[in-house]
C-alpha positions in Angstrom: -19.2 49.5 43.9 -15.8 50.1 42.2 -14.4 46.7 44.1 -16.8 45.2 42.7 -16.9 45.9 39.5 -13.2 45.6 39.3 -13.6 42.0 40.6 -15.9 41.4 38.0 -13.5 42.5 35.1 -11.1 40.3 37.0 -13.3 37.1 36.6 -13.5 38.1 33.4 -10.3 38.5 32.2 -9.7 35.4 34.4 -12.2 33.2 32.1 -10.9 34.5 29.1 -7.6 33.2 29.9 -8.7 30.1 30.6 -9.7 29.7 27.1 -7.3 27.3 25.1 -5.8 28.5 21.9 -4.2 24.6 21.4 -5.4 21.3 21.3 -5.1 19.4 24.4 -6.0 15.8 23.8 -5.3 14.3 27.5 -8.8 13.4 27.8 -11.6 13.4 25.3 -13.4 15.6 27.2 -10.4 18.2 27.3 -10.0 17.5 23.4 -13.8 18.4 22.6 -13.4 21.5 25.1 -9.8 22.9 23.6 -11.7 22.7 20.3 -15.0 24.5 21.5 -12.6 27.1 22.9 -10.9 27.0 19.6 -13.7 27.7 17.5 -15.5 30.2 19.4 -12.4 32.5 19.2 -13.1 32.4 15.0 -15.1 34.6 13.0 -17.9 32.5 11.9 -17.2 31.7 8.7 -13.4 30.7 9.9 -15.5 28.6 12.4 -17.4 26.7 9.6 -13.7 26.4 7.8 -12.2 25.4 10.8 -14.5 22.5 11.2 -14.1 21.0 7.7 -10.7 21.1 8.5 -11.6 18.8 11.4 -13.4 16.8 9.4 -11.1 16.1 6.5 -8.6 15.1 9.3 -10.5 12.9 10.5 -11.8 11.1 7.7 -8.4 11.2 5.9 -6.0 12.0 8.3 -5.8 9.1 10.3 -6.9 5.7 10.7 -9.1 3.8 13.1 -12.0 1.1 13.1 -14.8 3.0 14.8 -15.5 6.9 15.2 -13.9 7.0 18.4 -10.6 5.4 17.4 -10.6 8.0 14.6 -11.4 10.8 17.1 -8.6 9.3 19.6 -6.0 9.3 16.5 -7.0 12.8 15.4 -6.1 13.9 19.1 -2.7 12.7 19.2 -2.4 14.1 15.4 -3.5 17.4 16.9 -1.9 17.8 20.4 -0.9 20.8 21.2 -1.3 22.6 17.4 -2.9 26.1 17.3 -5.1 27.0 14.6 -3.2 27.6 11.5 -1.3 24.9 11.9 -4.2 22.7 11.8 -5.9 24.4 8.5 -1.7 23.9 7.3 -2.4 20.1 8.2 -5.9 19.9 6.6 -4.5 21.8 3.2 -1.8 19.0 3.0 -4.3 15.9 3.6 -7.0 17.2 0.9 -3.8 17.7 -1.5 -2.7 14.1 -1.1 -5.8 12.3 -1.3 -7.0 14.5 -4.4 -9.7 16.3 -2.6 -11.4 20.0 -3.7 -10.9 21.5 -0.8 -8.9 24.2 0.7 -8.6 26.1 4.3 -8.6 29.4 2.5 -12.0 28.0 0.1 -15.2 29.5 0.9 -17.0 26.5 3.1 -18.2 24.0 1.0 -19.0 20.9 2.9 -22.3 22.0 5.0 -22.5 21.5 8.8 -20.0 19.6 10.4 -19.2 18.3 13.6 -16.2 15.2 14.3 -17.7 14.7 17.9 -20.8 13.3 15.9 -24.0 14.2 15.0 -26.4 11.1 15.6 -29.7 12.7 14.2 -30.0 13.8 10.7 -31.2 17.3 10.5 -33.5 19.0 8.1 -30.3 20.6 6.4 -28.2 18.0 7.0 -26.2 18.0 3.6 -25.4 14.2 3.7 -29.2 12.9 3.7 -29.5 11.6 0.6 -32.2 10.4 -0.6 -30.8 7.8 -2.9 -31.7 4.2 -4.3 -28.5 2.6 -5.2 -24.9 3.1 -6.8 -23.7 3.4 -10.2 -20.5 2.9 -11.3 -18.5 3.4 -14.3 -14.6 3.3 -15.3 -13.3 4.4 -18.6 -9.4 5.0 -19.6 -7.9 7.7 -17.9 -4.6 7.6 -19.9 -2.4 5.7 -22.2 0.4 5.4 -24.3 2.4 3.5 -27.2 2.6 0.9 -23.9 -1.2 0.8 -24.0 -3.6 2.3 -21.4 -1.5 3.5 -17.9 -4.8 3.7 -16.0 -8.6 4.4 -15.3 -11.1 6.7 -14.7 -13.6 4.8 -11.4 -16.6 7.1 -11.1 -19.6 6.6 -8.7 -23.1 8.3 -8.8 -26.2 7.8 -6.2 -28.9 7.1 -8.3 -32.6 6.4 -8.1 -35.1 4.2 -8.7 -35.2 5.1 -12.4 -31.5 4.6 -12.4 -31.2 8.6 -12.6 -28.6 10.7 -10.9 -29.5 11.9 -7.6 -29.1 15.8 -7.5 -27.3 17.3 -4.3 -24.6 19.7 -3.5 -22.7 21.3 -0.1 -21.9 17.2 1.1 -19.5 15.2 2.5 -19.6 11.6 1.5 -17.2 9.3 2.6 -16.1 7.0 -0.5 -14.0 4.7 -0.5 -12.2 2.5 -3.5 -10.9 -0.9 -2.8 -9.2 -2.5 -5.8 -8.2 -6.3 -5.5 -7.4 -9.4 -7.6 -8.4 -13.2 -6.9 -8.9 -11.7 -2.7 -5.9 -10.1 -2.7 -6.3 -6.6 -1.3 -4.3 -4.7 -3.7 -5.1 -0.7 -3.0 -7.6 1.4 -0.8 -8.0 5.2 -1.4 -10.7 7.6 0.0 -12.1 10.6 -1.1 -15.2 12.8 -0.4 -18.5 13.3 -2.5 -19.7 16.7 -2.4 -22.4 16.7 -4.9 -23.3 14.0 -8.2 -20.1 15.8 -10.5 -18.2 13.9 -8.5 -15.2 13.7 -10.5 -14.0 10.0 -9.2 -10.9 8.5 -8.7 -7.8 7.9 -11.0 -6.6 5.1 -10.9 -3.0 4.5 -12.1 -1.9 1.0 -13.2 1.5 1.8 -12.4 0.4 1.8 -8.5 -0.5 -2.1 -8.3 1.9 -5.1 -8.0 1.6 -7.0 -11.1 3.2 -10.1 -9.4 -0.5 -10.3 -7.2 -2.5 -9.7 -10.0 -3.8 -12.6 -11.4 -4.9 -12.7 -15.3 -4.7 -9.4 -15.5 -8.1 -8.6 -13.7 -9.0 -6.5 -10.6 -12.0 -6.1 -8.8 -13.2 -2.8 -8.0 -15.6 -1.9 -5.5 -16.4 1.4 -4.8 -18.5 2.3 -0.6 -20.6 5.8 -0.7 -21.5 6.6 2.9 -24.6 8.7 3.4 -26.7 10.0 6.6 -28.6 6.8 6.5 -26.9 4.3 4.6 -23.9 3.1 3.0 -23.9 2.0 -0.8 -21.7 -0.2 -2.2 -21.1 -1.2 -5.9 -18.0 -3.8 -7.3 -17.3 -4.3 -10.8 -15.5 -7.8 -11.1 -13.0 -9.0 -13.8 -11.7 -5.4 -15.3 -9.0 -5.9 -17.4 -5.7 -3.7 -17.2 -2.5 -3.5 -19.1 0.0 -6.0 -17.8 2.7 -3.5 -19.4 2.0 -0.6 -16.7 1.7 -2.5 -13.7 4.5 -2.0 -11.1 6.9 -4.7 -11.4 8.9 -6.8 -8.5 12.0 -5.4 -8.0 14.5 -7.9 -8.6 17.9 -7.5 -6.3 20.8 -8.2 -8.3 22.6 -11.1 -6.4 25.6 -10.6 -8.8 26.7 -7.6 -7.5 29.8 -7.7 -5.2 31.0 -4.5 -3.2 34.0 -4.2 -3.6 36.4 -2.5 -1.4 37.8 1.3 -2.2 41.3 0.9 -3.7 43.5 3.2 -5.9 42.0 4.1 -9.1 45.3 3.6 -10.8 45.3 -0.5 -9.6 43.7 -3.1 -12.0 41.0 -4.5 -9.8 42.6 -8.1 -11.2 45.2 -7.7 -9.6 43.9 -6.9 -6.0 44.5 -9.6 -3.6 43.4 -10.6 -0.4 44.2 -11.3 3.4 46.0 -14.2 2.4 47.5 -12.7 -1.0 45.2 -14.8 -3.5 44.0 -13.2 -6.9 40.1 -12.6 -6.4 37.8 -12.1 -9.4 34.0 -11.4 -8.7 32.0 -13.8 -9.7 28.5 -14.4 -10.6 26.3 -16.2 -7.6 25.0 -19.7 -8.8 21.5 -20.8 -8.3 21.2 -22.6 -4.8 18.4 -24.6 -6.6 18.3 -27.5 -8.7 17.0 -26.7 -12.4 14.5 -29.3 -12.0 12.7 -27.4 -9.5 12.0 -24.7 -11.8 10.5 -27.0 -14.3 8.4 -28.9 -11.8 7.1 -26.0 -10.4 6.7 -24.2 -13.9 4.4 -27.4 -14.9 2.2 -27.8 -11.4 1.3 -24.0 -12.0 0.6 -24.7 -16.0 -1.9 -27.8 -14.8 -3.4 -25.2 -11.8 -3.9 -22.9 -14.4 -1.9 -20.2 -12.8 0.3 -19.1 -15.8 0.7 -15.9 -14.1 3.0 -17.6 -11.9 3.9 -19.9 -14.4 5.2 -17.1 -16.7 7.2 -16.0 -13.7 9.4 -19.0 -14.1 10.7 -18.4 -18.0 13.0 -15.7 -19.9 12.1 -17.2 -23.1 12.2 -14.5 -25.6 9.9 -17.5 -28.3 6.7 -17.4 -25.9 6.9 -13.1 -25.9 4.7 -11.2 -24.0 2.1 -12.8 -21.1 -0.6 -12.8 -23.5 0.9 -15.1 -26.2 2.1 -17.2 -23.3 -1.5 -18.0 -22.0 -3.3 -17.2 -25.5 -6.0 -20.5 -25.2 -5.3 -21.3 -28.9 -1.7 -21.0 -29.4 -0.2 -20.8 -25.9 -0.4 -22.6 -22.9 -3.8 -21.4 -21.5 -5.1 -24.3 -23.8 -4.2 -27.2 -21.4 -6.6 -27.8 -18.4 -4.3 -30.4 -16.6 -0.8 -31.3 -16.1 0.2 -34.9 -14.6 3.9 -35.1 -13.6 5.4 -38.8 -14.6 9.4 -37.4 -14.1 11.8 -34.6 -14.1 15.6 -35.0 -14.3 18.6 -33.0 -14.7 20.7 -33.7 -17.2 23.1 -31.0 -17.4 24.2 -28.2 -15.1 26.8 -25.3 -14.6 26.7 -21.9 -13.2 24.9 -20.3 -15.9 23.0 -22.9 -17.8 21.1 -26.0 -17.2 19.4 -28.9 -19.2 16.1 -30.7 -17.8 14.3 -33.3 -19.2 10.6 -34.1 -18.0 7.7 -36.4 -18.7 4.0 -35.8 -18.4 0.5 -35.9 -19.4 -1.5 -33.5 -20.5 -4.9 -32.5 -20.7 -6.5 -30.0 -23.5 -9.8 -28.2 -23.0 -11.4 -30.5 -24.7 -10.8 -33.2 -22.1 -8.3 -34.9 -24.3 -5.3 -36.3 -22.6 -1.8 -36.9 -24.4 2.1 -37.9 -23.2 4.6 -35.8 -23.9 8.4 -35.6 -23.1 10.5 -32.4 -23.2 13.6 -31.5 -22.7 14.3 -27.3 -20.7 16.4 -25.2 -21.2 17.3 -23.3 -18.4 20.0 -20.2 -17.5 20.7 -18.3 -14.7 19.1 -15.2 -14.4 20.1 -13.3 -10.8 20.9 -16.1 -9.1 17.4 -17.7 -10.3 17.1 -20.7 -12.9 14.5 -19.2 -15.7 13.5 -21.7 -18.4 15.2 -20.1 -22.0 13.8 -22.8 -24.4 11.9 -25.9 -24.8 11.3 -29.1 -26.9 8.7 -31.5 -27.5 10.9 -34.7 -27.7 9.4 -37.0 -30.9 
């Protein structure tokens, strides 16, 4: 009797051993297991904590078209991290991605599970029982520059175009901003009840140079139990003045080598004893291009672009520039006849072109002009221009 129940504490201790305390993602069935063994070692609430840890990995953690790419991701995240290390991991995804959660919270996002759960459930928290999505954006901030960003807040509503009340979920939302189909930003956050507080979006995070007219698109994706709701709001404006700009590389800029501080740099020579000065680069371009391309983009009505090609301090900001009545977001149509150079050095450049042009009010008139053009970084910019009598 004693042999045997000595065996049987044996097995015991034997099974127990067997347990995992780490992830082991070899196979997804040894993934799923390590985390059942995982769990079951936790206090119960630690077990529902340890869960939404799972789940905000998951969901923010890593990338992947379908649920099992995520789940495949999250295992190669995970391998071979105990415990706290993965509730350290979970803390520092919610942080980044602006999320109201954290490991050491009381649980807050209802029942989850990251191995799925096909069949909504009586208490499943993420049923909603919704109609459709609002969606509103206000300023979030600004300064003497003008507003530096915006407020993007979605609500499930009903029928009656009423909030939808619900607490304890886990909604998947996602914001894509674009411009003209440009993809310009995609952030994700979670929905746990209708206070949702949104997302904030900074100006100072998108390109200005693939934003065209100053307007984005915004569409906003709530994922429920049963459905996924999706609202855009088209054509919001933003302030050109907080966008991120390109950075320009400064082509001028020559390393020089390391010499004695005492030694005029002018009078350094080189392998074959010749004074070298730095110089600025020159423009590998002819000016005309410039003003040909400048004048296709004017008669495409892309001033953005168009803008992009001047460093005239007369037009001023963007706005003035493509101001309908007074700037060049008047003309409808531009019709090349001839560009020529007519004068060119390093830093400065004289172009003379011919060509129609047509107003908004269909109206089409010649006109010669003579650029001005200077040398900006290694790029002709047009300085100044003249309507030619």
């Amino acid at each position: 009797m004693k042999k045997i129940f000595s065996f049987l504490i044996a097995f015991s201790l034997l099974l127990i051993s067997c347990k995992k305390d780490k992830v082991d993602a070899s196979s997804m069935m040894a993934f799923q297991s390590s985390i059942n063994d995982m769990t079951a070692s936790l206090p119960t609430i630690k077990q529902i904590k340890f869960n939404e840890a799972l789940y905000i990995l998951k969901t923010f953690g890593v990338e992947g078209k379908s649920d099992i790419d995520k789940i495949n991701a999250l295992g190669k995240l995970l391998e071979g991290k105990k415990v706290p290390e993965i509730f350290t991991l979970a803390d520092q995804v919610a942080q980044k991605n602006g999320i109201e959660w954290a490991s050491t919270a009381p649980p807050s996002l209802g029942e989850m599970n990251i191995f799925g759960n096909e069949l909504a459930k009586e208490n499943d928290p993420n049923d909603i029982k919704a109609s459709a999505l609002s969606l509103e954006t206000h300023v979030s901030s600004s300064n003497d520059s003008g507003d530096q960003g915006l407020q993007i807040v979605p609500r499930l509503v009903d029928q009656a175009d009423q909030p939808v009340s619900f607490t304890g979920a886990a909604l998947e939302t996602v914001l894509q901003v674009s411009s003209n189909g440009v993809k310009l930003l995609t952030a994700k956050n979670l929905m746990q009840d209708n206070n949702f507080k949104g997302f904030n979006l900074k100006f100072s995070s998108l390109p200005a140079d693939k934003i065209t007219d100053n307007a984005i698109d915004i569409t906003v994706s709530v994922k429920t139990t049963a459905k996924t709701f999706k609202m855009s709001k088209l054509g919001v404006l933003v302030n050109p003045k907080a966008l991120r700009q390109p950075v320009v590389k400064d082509s001028t800029q020559v390393t020089a080598p390391i010499t004695d501080p005492a030694v005029n740099p002018s009078e350094t020579t080189d392998a074959n004893n010749t004074n070298t000065q730095p110089t600025a680069s020159a423009p590998v371009k002819d000016p005309k291009s410039t003003v040909s391309k400048f004048l296709t983009n004017i008669g495409n009505q892309n001033l953005k672009s168009a803008f992009e090609e001047s460093a005239n301090p007369a037009w001023g900001s963007y706005e003035n520039f493509s101001n309908p009545t007074s700037g060049f977001g008047g003309m409808k149509g531009v019709s090349l006849k001839s560009v020529s150079t007519t004068n060119s050095s390093d830093n400065s450049a004289t172009v003379n072109a011919s060509y129609d042009v047509t107003d908004k009010d269909g109206k089409t008139f010649p006109i010669n002009a003579t650029f001005s053009l200077k040398n900006v970084n290694g790029n002709w910019k047009i300085s100044n221009y003249k309507i030619n009598k």
